[in-house]
NUNUVO-303854 format. One record per residue: x, y, z of N, C-alpha, C, O in turn; residue in one letter. Coordinates in steps of 0.05 Angstrom, whole numbers, plus 5000, padded with zeros to 4 digits. Each point is the difference from the previous one (the first is absolute). Example, Ala and Ser with C-alpha at 12.3 -4.5 7.8 and 13.67 -1.06 7.14 Angstrom:
<rs>
R   neast   nnorth    nup   caeast   canorth   caup   ceast   cnorth    cup   oeast   onorth    oup   r
R    5264     4886   5156     4982      5024   5000    5018     5024   5000    5021     5000   5013   A
R    4972     5021   4973     5016      5024   5001    4985     5022   5014    5010     5022   5004   S
</rs>
This chain:
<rs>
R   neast   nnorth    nup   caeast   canorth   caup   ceast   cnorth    cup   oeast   onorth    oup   r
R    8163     4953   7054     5009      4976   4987    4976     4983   4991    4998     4992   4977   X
R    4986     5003   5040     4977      4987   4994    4980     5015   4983    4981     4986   4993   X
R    5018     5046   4997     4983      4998   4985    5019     5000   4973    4989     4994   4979   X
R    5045     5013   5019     5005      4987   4982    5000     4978   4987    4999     5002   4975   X
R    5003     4972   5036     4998      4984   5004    4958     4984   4983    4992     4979   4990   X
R    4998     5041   5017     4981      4994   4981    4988     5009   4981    4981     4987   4990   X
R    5027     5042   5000     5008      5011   4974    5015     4980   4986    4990     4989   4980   X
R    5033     5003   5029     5014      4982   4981    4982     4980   4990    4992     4998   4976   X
R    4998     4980   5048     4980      4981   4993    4990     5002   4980    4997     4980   4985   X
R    4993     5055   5008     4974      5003   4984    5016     5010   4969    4987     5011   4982   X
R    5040     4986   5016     5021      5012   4975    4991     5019   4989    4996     5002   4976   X
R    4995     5019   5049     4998      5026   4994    5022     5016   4995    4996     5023   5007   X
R    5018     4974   4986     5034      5016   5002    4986     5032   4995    5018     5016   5007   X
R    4957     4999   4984     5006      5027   4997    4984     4999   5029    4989     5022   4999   X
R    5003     4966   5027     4991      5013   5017    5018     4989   5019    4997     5008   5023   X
R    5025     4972   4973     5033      4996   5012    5014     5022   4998    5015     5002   5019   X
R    4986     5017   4964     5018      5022   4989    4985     5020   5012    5013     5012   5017   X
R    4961     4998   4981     4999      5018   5015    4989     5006   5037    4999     5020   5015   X
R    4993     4950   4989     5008      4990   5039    5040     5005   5005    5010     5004   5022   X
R    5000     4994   4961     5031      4996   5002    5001     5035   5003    5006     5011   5022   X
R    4987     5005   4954     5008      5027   4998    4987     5018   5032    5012     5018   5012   X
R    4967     4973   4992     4985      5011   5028    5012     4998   5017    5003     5021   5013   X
R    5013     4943   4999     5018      4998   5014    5016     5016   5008    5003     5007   5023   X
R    5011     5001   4951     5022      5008   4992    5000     5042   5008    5016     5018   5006   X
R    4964     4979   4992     4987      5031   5007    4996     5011   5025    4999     5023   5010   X
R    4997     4949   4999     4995      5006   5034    5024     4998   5018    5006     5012   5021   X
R    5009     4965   4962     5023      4998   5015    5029     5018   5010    5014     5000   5021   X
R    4986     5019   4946     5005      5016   4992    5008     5025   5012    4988     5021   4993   X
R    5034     4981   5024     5003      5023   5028    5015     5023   4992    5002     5019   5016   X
R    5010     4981   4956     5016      5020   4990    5026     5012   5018    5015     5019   4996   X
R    4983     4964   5025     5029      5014   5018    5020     4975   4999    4992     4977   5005   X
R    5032     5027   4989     5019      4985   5004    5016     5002   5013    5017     5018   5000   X
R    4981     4955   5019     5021      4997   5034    5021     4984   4996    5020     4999   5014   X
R    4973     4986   4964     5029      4983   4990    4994     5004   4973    4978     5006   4991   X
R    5056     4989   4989     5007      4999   4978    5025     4982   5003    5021     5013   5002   X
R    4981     4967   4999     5021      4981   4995    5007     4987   4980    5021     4986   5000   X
R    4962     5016   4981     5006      4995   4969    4988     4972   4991    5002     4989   4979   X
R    4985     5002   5046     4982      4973   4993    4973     5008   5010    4991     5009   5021   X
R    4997     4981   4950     4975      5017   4998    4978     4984   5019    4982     5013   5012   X
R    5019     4963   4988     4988      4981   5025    5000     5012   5025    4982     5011   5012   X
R    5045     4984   4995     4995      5018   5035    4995     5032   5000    4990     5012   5019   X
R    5019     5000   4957     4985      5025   5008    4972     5003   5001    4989     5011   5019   X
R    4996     4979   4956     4973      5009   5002    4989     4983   5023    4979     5008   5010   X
R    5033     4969   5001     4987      4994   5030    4997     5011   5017    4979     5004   5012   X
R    5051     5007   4995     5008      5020   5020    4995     5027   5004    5001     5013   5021   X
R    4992     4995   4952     4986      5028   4994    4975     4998   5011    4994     5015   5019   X
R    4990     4971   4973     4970      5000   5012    4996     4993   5024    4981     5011   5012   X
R    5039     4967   5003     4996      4988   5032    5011     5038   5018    4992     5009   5021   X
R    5021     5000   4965     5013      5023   5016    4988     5027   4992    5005     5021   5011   X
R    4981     4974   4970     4979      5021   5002    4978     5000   5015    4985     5019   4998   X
R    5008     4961   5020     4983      4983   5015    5009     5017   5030    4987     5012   5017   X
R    5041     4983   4978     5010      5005   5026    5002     5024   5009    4995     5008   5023   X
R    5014     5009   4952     4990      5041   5004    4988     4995   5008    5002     4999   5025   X
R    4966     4992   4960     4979      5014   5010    4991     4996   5027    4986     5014   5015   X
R    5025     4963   4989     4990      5002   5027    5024     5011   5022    5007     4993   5023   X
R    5000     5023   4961     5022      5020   5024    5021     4982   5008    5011     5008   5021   X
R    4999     4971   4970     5023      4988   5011    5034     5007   4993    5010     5003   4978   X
R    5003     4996   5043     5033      5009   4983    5012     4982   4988    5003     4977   5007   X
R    5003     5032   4977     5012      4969   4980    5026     5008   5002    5004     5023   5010   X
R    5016     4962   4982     5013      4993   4997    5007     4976   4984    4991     4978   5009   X
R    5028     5021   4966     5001      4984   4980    5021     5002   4985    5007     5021   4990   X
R    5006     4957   5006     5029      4990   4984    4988     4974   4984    4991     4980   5011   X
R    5010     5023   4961     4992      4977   4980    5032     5001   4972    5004     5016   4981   X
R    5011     4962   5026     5025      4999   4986    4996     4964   4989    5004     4980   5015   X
R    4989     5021   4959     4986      4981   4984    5010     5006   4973    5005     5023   4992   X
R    4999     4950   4991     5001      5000   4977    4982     5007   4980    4981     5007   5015   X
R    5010     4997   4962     4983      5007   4984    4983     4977   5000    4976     5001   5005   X
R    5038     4975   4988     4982      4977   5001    5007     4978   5018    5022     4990   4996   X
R    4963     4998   5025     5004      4973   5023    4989     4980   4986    4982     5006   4985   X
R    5030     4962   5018     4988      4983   5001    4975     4993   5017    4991     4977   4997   X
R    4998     5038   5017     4972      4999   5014    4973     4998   4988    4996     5018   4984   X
R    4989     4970   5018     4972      5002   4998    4997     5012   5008    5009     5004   5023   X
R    4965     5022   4955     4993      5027   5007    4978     4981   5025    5004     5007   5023   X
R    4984     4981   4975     4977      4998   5014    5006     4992   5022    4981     5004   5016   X
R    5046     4981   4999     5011      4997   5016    5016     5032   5010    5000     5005   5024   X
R    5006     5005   4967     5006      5031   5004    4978     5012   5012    5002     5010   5022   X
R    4979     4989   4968     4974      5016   5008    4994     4991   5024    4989     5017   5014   X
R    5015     4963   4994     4983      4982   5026    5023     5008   5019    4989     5005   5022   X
R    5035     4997   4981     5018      5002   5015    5000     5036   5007    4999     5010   5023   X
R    5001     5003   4954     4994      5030   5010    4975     5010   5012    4997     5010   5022   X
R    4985     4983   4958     4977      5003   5000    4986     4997   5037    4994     5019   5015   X
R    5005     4942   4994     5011      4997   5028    5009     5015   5015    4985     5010   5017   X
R    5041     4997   4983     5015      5009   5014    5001     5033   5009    5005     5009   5022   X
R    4989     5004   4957     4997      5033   4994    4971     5005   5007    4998     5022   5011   X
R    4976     4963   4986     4975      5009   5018    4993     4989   5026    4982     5012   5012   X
R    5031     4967   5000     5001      4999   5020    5017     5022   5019    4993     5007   5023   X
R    5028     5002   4964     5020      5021   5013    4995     5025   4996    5010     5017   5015   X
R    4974     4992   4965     4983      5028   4993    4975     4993   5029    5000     5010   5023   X
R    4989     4980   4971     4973      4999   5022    5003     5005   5026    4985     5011   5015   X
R    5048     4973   4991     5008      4998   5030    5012     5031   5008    4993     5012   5020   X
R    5025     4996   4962     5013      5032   5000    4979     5020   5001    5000     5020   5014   X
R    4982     4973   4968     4983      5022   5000    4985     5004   5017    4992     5023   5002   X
R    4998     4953   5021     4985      5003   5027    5018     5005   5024    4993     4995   5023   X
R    5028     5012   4972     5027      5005   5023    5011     5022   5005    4998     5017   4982   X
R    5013     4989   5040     5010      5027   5006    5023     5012   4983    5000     5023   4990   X
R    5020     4958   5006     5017      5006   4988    4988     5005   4966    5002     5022   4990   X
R    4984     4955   4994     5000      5006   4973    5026     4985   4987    4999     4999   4975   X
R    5009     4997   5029     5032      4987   4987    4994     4970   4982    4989     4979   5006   X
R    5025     5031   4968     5002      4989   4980    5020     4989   4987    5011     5017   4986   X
R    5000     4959   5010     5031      4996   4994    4999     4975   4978    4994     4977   5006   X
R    5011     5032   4972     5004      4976   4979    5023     5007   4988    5004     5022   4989   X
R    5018     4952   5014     5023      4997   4992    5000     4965   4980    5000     4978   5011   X
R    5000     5025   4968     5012      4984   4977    5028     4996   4983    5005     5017   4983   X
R    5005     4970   5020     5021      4997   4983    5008     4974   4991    4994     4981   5014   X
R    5024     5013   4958     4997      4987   4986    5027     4997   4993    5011     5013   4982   X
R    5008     4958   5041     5032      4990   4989    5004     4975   4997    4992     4983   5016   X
R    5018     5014   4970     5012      4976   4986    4977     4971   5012    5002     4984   5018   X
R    4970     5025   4956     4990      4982   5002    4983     5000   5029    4984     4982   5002   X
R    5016     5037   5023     4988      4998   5007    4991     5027   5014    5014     5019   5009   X
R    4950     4978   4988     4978      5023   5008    4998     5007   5026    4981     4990   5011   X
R    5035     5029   5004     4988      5012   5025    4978     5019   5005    5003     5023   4993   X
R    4969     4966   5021     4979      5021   5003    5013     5004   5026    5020     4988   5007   X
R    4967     5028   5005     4994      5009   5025    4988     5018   5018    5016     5017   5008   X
R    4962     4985   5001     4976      5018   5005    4998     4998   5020    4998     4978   5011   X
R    5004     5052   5004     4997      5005   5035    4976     5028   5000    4998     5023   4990   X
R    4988     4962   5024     4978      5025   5007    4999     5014   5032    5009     4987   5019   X
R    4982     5036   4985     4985      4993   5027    4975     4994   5006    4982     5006   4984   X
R    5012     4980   5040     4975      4994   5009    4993     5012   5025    5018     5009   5014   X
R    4958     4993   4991     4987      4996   5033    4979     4984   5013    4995     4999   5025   X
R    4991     4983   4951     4987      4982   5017    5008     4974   4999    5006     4987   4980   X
R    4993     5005   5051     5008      4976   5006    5000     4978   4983    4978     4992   4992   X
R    5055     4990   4996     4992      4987   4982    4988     4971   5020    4994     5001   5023   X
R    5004     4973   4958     4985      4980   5007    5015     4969   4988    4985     4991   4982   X
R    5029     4999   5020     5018      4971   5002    4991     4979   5014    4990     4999   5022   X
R    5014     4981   4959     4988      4969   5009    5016     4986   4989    4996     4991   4978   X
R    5028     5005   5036     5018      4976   4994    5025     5015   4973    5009     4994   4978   X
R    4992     5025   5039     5025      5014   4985    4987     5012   4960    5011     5010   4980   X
R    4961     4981   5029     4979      5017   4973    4981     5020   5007    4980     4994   5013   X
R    5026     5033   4979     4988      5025   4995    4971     5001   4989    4998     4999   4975   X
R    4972     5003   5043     4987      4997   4992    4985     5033   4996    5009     5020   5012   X
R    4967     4982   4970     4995      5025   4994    4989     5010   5023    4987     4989   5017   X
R    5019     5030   4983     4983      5023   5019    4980     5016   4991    4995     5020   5014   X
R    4992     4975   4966     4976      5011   4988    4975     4982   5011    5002     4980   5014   X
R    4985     5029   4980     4976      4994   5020    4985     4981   4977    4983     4984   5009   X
R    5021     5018   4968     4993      4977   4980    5016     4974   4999    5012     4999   4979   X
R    4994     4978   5038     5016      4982   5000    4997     4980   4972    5018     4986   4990   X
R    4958     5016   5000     4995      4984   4979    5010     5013   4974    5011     4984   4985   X
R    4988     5034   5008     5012      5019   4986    5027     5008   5002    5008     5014   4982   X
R    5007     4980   5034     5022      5013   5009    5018     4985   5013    4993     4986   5018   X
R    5043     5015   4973     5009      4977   5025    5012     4979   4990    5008     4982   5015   X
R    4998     5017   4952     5012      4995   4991    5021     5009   4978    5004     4985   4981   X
R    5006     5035   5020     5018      5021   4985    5023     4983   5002    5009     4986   4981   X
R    5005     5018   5049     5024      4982   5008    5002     4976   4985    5019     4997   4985   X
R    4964     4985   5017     5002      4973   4997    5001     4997   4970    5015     4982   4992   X
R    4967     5037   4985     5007      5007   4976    5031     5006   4991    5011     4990   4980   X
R    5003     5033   5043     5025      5006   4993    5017     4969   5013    5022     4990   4993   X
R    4965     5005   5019     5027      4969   5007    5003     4976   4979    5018     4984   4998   X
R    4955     5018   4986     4999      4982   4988    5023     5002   4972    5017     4985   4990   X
R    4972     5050   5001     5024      5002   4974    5018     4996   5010    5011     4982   4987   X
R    5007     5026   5038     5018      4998   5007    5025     4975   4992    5021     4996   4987   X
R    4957     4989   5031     5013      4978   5001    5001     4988   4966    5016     4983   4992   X
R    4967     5026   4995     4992      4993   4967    5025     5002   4990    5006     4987   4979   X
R    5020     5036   5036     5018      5010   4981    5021     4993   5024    5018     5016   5006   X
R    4977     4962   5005     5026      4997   5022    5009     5014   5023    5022     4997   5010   X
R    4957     5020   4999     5006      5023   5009    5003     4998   5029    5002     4979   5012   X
R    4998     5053   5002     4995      4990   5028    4985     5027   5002    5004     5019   4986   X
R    4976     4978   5037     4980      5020   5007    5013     4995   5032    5005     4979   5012   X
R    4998     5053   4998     5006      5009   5016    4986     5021   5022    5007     5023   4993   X
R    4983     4979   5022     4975      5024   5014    5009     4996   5037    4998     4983   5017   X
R    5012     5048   4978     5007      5011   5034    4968     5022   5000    4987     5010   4982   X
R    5011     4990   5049     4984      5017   5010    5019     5008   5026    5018     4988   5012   X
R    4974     5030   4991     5006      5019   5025    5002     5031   5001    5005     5016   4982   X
R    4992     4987   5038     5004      5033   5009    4979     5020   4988    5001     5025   5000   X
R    4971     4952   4984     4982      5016   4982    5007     4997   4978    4983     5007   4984   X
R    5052     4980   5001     5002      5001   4973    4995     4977   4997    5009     4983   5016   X
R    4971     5010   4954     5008      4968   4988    5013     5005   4972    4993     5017   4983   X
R    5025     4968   5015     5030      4994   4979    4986     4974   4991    4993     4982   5015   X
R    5004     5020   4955     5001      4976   4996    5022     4992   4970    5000     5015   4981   X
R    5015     4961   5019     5023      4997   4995    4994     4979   4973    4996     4978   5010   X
R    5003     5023   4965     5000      4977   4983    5024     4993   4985    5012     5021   4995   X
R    5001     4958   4996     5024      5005   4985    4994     4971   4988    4998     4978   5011   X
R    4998     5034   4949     4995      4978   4985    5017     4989   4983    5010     5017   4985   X
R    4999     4958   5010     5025      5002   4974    4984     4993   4971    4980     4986   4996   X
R    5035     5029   4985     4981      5008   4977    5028     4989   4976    4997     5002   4976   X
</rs>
């Protein structure tokens, strides 16, 4: 973002167009794990879950969505985005591996819901989930990103732990 961000500055648009196409190249996983007919959450979800193959995780996934949401893509991104590498990272360092993204989309309102497994001990301070990466400065605010859209759209953010699984629960009205 930031070196987009100063391409633009410089109204380079032909070295915007081809930082965009590179992107676009890298991001680019050619396997498709969802097709729900909205092209937003798939190409999100396609790339966060090609993430998740690779790193050997079982997925599991239900995405039942309209073609088009009243959502901000960029609010979309931060809520998946959040939510799906924190829960790839955690599955993928775990015995089990388990992967679970369930979305759906009724009357006006967006159910996410993402359960991973884990094994290292998580870390809470006052009913807040702090990172367990060893970069605290870097790291440790994903959650607090996803509470913020949340609440942006009325919502409610929801997160069980136990037994090794974390569920985490969002439901936005759109």
């Amino acid at each position: 973002m930031n070196e987009l961000f100063m391409i633009a500055k410089r109204n380079d648009t032909h070295d915007i167009v081809r930082y965009l196409e590179s992107m676009s190249c890298s991001i680019s996983s050619g396997e498709e794990y969802v097709n729900s007919g909205n092209p937003d959450f798939d190409s999100i979800l396609n790339y966060l879950l090609s993430k998740a193959n690779n790193n050997s995780c079982n997925i599991k996934c239900k995405v039942v969505v309209p073609p088009h949401l009243a959502i901000d893509l960029f609010d979309l991104n931060v809520i998946l985005s959040n939510l799906l590498d924190n829960a790839i990272t955690a599955a993928s360092n775990s015995k089990l591996k388990q992967l679970s993204v369930f979305i759906r989309w009724d009357r006006n309102i967006l159910l996410i819901n993402v359960t991973n497994s884990y094994n290292t001990a998580l870390k809470t301070v006052n009913h807040r989930y702090l990172t367990t990466k060893s970069d605290t400065q870097s790291h440790g605010i994903g959650l607090d990103n996803v509470k913020r859209i949340v609440d942006k759209y009325n919502g409610i953010l929801h997160i069980e732990d136990q037994n090794n699984i974390f569920d985490v629960k969002t439901m936005l009205y759109i």
